[in-house]
C-alpha positions in Angstrom: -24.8 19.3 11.5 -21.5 21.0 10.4 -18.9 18.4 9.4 -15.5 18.7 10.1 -13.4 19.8 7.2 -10.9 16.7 8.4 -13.6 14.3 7.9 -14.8 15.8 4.6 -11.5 15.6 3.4 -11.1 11.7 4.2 -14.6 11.4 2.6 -13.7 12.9 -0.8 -10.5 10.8 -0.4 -12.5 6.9 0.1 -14.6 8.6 -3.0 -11.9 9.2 -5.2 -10.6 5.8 -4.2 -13.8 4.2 -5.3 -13.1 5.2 -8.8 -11.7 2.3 -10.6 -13.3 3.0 -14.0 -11.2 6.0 -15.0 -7.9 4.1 -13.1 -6.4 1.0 -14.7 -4.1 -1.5 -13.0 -0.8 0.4 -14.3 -2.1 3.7 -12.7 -3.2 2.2 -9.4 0.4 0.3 -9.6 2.4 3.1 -10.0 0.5 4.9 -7.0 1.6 1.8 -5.0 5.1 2.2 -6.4 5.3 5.5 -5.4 3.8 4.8 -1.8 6.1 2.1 -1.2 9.2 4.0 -2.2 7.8 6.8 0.6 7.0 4.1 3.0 10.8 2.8 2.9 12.5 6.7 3.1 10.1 7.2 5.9 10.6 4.1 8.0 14.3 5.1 7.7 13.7 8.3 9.0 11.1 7.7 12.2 13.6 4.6 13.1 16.7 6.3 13.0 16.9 8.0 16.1 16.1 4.7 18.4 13.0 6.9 19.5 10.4 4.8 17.8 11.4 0.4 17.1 10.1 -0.9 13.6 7.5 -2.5 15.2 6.2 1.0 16.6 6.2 2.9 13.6 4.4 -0.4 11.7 1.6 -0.7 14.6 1.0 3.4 13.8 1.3 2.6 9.8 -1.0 -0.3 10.3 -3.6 2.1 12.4 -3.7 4.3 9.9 -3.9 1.3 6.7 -6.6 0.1 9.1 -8.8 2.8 8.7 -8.4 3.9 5.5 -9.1 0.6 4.2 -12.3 0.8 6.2 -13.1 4.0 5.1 -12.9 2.6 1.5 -15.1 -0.4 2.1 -18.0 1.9 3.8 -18.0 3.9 1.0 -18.0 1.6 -1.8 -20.4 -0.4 -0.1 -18.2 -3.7 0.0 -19.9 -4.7 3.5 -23.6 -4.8 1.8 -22.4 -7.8 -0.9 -21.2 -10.5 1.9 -22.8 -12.4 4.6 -21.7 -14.1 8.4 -21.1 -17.2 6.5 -18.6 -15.7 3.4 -15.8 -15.4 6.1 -15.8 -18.9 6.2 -15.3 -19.3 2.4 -12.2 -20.1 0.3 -12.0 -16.3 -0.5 -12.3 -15.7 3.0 -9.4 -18.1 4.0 -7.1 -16.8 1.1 -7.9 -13.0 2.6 -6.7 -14.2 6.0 -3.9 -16.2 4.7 -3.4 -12.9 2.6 -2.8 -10.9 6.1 -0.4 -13.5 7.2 2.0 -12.9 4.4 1.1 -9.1 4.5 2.2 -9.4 8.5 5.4 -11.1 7.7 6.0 -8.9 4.8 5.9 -5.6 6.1 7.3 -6.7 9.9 10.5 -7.8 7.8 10.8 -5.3 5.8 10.4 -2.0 8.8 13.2 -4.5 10.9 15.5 -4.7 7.9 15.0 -0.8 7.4 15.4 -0.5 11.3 19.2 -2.5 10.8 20.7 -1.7 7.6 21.0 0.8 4.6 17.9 1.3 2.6 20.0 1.0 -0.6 20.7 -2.7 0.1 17.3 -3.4 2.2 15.0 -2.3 -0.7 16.3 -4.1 -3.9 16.6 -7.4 -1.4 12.8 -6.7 -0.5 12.0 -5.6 -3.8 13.0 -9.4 -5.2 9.4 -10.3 -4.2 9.0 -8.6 -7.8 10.6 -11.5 -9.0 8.8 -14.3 -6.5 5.4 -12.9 -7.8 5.7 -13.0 -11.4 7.1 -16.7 -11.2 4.3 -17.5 -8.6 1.9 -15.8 -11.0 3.0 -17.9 -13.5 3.1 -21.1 -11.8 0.0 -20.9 -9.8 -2.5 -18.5 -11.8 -1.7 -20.2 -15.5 -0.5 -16.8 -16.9 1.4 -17.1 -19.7 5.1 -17.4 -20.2 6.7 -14.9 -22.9 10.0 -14.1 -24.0 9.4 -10.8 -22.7 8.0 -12.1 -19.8 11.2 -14.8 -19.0 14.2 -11.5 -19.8 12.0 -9.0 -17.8 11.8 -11.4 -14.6 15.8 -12.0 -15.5 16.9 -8.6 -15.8 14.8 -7.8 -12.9 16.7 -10.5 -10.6 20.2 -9.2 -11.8 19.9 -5.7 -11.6 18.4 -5.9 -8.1 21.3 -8.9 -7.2 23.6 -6.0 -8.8 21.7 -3.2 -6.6 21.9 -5.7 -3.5 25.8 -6.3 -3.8 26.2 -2.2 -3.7 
């Protein structure tokens, strides 16, 4: 059976995904960083003509987040380790609470992009930097540095700084 070069392609992409030994958290972070600083430009772009509304150009970007993310979990197997009964689970109820917040998130975020400048939009966004180190601390017992306590408060100021324009 020939296989389409489009779907070998998406293949060798979930199998490159599925290397987390050679990535570390920074790398995989600064791919998201990267991504996210696209995702904003781009919303900007496929919302400025009126053609497409926010919530269009999320539904697309959440097709295609959809299936990637599935294409990941077939080939790393992820759907062999759970049974019927682990969606009921804690971990279960924190993924869907998880999507919730994800939903909120991202609808808010393509709507502000759809209304006003991406130079004020993103450092407003971008304070959830801020909201999930403190959270991180609070919640997750992670420890509170010096370096920790000025990095989350130059973080805040340049982006309050960033936000005033």
């Amino acid at each position: 059976m020939n296989v389409p070069r489009s779907v070998y392609r998406a293949r060798l992409a979930c199998v490159s995904l599925n290397a987390t030994t050679t990535m570390n958290h920074i790398t995989w972070a600064l791919i998201g960083m990267v991504g996210y600083s696209l995702t904003t430009l781009l919303v900007k772009f496929a919302t400025r003509s009126g053609q497409f509304s926010s919530f269009l150009v999320l539904a697309i970007a959440c097709v295609i987040t959809l299936l990637s993310a599935f294409c990941i979990i077939i080939v790393r197997g992820d759907l062999q380790q759970v049974s019927g009964k682990d969606f009921l689970s804690s971990s279960a109820w924190f993924a869907y609470a998880t999507g919730i917040a994800l939903t909120v998130a991202v609808m808010s975020l393509f709507r502000a992009l759809s209304l006003g400048p991406a130079s004020i939009v993103v450092p407003v966004y971008g304070m959830f930097i801020v909201g999930g180190a403190i959270l991180g601390i609070l919640f997750l017992h992670e420890p509170v540095t010096m370096r920790k306590v000025f990095g989350i408060s130059f973080a805040a100021l340049s982006i309050f700084l960033m936000a005033k324009g």
